[in-house]
Steps between C-alpha positions, in 0.01 A plus 500: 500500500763751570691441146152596367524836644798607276305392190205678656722822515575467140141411354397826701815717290437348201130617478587876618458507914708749605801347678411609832161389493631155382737447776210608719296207378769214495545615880124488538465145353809391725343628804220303455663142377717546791278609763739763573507753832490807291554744831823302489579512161454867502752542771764312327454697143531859649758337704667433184484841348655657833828442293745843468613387187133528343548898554720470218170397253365886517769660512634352176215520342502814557844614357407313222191777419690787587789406259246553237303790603875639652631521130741245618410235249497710215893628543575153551404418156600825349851424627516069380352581197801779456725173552359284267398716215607434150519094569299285324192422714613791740160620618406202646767426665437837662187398614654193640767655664280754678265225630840325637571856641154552615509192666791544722302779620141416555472094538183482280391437168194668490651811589723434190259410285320846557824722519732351259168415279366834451800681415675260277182363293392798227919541434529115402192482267727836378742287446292245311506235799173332421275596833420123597870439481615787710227475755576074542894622552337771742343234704850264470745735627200680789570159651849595567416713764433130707846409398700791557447572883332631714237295397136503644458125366803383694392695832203297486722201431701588813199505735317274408774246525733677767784533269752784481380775282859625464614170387211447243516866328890359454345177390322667171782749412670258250192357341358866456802614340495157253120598449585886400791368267263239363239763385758743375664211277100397385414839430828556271454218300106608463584811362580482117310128473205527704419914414719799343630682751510831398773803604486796659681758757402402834252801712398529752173476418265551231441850545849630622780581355842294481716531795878466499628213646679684826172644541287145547793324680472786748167471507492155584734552789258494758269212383828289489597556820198333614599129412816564650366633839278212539682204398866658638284542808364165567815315408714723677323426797387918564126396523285168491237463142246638745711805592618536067146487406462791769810703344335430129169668573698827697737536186257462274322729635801800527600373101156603391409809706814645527776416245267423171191705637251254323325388803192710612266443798236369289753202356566433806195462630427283170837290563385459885111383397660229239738362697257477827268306227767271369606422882148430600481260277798351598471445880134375459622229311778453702306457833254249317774313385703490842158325625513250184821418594428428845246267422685344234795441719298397800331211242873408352400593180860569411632175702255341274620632165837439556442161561313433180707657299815325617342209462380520145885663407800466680741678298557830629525638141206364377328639842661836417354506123197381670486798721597726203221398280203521798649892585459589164148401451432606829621825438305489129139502689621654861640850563834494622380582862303168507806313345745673778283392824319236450625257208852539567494449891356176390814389311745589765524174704554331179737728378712455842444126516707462126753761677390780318569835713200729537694793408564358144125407503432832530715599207297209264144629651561832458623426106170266489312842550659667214403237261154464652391889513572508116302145452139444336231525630491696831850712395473817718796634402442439162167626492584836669789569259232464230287707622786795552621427145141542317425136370378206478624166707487287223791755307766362832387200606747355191827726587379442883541114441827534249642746808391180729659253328796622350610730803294397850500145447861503430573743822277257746695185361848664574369648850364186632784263363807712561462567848797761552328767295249496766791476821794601355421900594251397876871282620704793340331740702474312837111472451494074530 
C-alpha cells in the first residue's frame, strides 16, 4: 500500500494537481491506511522545518529576483557575450554562460529561466536561432543553476537526508562545469547545420547603442563580484550557505540601488512578492513531504525496496543504471522538488548498501533533475522557457530531447560512474 502512494503522487501530476495539493493528498491517503496519530505527525514535520539551513531557501530565492530586476543579469550577459562574440555559435554560448554565471549566484532555475530568458530571447531569433531551439537550450543550461552551487535542489538534498550542504554544492561543481562545456560544444556544432547563424556587433540591447568594450567589462564589475563573494565565502569558511545566501540578498540589494541604480521600490516590492510565492510553495511541500517520509520510514518502505531490488540484481552497476533510468522518468512526470524529497530518500539505503556514498548520490540526483525538468510530458522548465520565448512546445520538445541525449545523458553517465568528479573537489576542500 505505501509503494502505491508514490504512483498516486504521480497520477495526481500527470493530470494537472498542483504539486502541493498532490502531496497533500498522498499524505491524506497515508494517514488513513496507516491509522496514523496526525497531532504527532504534525509535531515531527514542523519539527523538521525548524532547520537553520532552510533560511537559506528565501533568501536565495530572493537574490535570484533581484539580480534581474537589479540590472545585474543583464551586465552579466552584456559582458560574456563581449567574450564570445564573433565565434561561430557565440550567442548561445552567451546565454549558456550567463545561466552558469547566474547560477553561481541564485541556486535556481526558474529564476534563470525568467532573467536570462527575457533578455537573451528577441537577440537570438535576431540572430536567426530558430525560437524552439533557443528556448529548449534556455531550459538546458537554466538547470545549471542546480549544478553550479549554491543550489536550492541540493539544500533540500542536505536536509532531507542530513548530509553536508558544503560538501554536496562541491559535489556538483565538476558535473556542472562538464554540463556548461557540453552545451557550448552542442550549440557550436548546431550553428551552421542545424540554422544560419547570422553576424552582427554585439549591444547592449536592442535599442542602445554599442558600448566599448572597457565600458561593459567595467560595467560588469560589480555583478561579477557576486559569484566570487559567495562561493569564496562559503569555501573559505567566512560564513555557512545559510549566512552566503544572507550576504547575496544584502549585495544584491546595494548592486542594484546604489552602483547600477536600476532597482526601484516598486521592483522590489515585485522581487519580494515573487520570491515569498515561489518559497510558499516550497515549504508547503516540504512539510507534507517530511510527514510522507515519516510514515514511509516508520512502515520500512525503503528497507523494503532495497531488499527487492537487490534481490532481483546484484550487480552494483546494473543497480546503478537501474537507479539512473527510474530518476529520469521520475523526474519526466515529477517536478524536481518531488524527485529531491521523496523519490530519492527512497534510494539511499540501497545506494549505501552497494557502497555508494550519499554525497555522490547527490551529485547523480541532482543531474537526474536536469534531464527530467527538460523531459515530456510534465517539463516545467521546459514549458516556462517556452512560454518566455513566444512558442509553441512542440517547436523544443525535439532540440529538448537531442540536448537530452547527446549532452545530459552523457553528463549523468560520467557523474554517476566516475565517482571523483563528484569527490575529488568535497576531499580537496576538507568537506568529507
Amino acid at each position: 500500500m505505501a509503494f502505491f502512494s508514490v504512483f498516486l503522487l504521480i497520477f495526481l501530476m500527470v493530470i494537472g494537481v498542483p504539486v502541493a495539493w498532490s502531496f497533500a493528498v498522498v499524505l491524506g491517503y497515508l494517514v488513513i491506511v496507516f491509522d496514523v496519530n496526525t497531532t504527532t505527525l504534525l509535531l515531527q514535520g514542523f519539527r523538521s522545518l525548524d532547520h537553520i539551513i532552510l533560511l537559506a531557501l528565501p533568501l536565495f530565492v530572493l537574490a535570484g529576483y533581484l539580480m534581474k530586476s537589479g540590472g545585474i543579469a543583464s551586465r552579466l550577459i552584456n559582458f560574456i557575450e563581449l567574450l564570445v562574440r564573433g565565434r561561430r555559435g557565440g550567442m548561445g554560448a552567451s546565454m549558456v554562460l550567463a545561466s552558469g554565471v547566474f547560477g553561481a549566484i541564485s541556486g535556481t532555475a526558474t529564476a534563470a529561466v525568467a532573467s536570462i530568458g527575457t533578455i537573451m530571447v528577441e537577440p537570438l531569433a535576431n540572430r536567426g536561432y530558430p525560437r524552439g531551439y533557443s528556448s529548449a537550450l534556455l531550459g538546458m543550461s537554466s538547470l545549471l543553476g542546480i549544478l553550479i552551487p549554491p543550489s536550492i535542489t541540493l539544500i533540500l538534498f542536505g536536509v532531507i537526508t542530513r548530509q553536508s550542504i558544503t560538501a554536496l554544492f562541491a559535489a556538483t561543481i565538476g558535473p556542472g562545469l562538464l554540463l556548461l562545456l557540453g552545451l557550448i560544444l552542442f550549440n557550436r556544432f548546431c550553428a551552421g547545420r542545424w540554422f544560419e547563424e547570422k553576424t552582427s556587433a554585439i549591444k547592449q540591447s536592442e535599442h542602445q547603442p554599442f558600448k566599448p568594450a572597457w565600458k561593459i567589462t567595467f560595467s560588469a564589475l560589480p555583478a561579477l563580484s557576486m559569484p566570487v563573494i559567495i562561493l569564496g565565502g562559503i569555501y573559505g569558511g567566512l560564513f555557512t550557505p545559510t549566512e552566503a545566501a544572507g550576504v547575496a540578498v544584502v549585495v544584491a540589494i546595494i548592486i542594484g540601488f546604489f552602483i547600477y541604480r536600476d532597482m526601484t521600490l516598486g521592483r522590489l516590492k515585485e522581487s519580494l512578492k515573487a520570491s515569498a510565492e515561489t518559497t510558499g510553495t516550497i515549504i508547503l511541500i516540504l512539510l507534507f513531504s517530511f510527514m510522507i517520509g515519516r510514515i514511509l520510514v516508520a512502515e520500512r518502505v525503503p528497507q523494503e525496496l532495497t531488499e527487492i531490488m537487490t534481490t532481483l540484481v546484484s550487480n552494483p552497476i546494473l543497480i546503478l543504471l537501474l537507479i539512473n533510468v527510474f530518476l529520469i522518468f521520475a523526474g519526466a512526470i515529477m517536478d524536481d522538488l518531488s524527485v529531491t524529497v521523496v523519490i530519492a530518500p527512497l534510494f539511499m539505503p540501497l545506494i549505501q548498501s552497494i557502497g555508494v556514498d550519499p554525497i555522490h548520490f547527490g551529485a547523480i540526483v541532482a543531474c537526474s533533475v536536469v534531464i527530467g525538468a527538460n523531459s515530456p510530458p510534465v517539463a516545467p522548465i521546459l514549458f516556462m522557457a517556452c512560454r518566455i520565448g513566444k512558442v509553441s512546445i512542440h517547436k523544443a520538445i525535439y532540440p529538448a530531447l537531442c540536448l537530452i541525449a547527446f549532452v545530459g545523458i552523457p553528463v549523468m553517465v560520467v557523474t554517476t560512474f566516475w565517482p571523483s568528479l563528484s569527490l575529488a573537489i568535497p576531499r580537496l576542500l576538507g568537506a568529507i
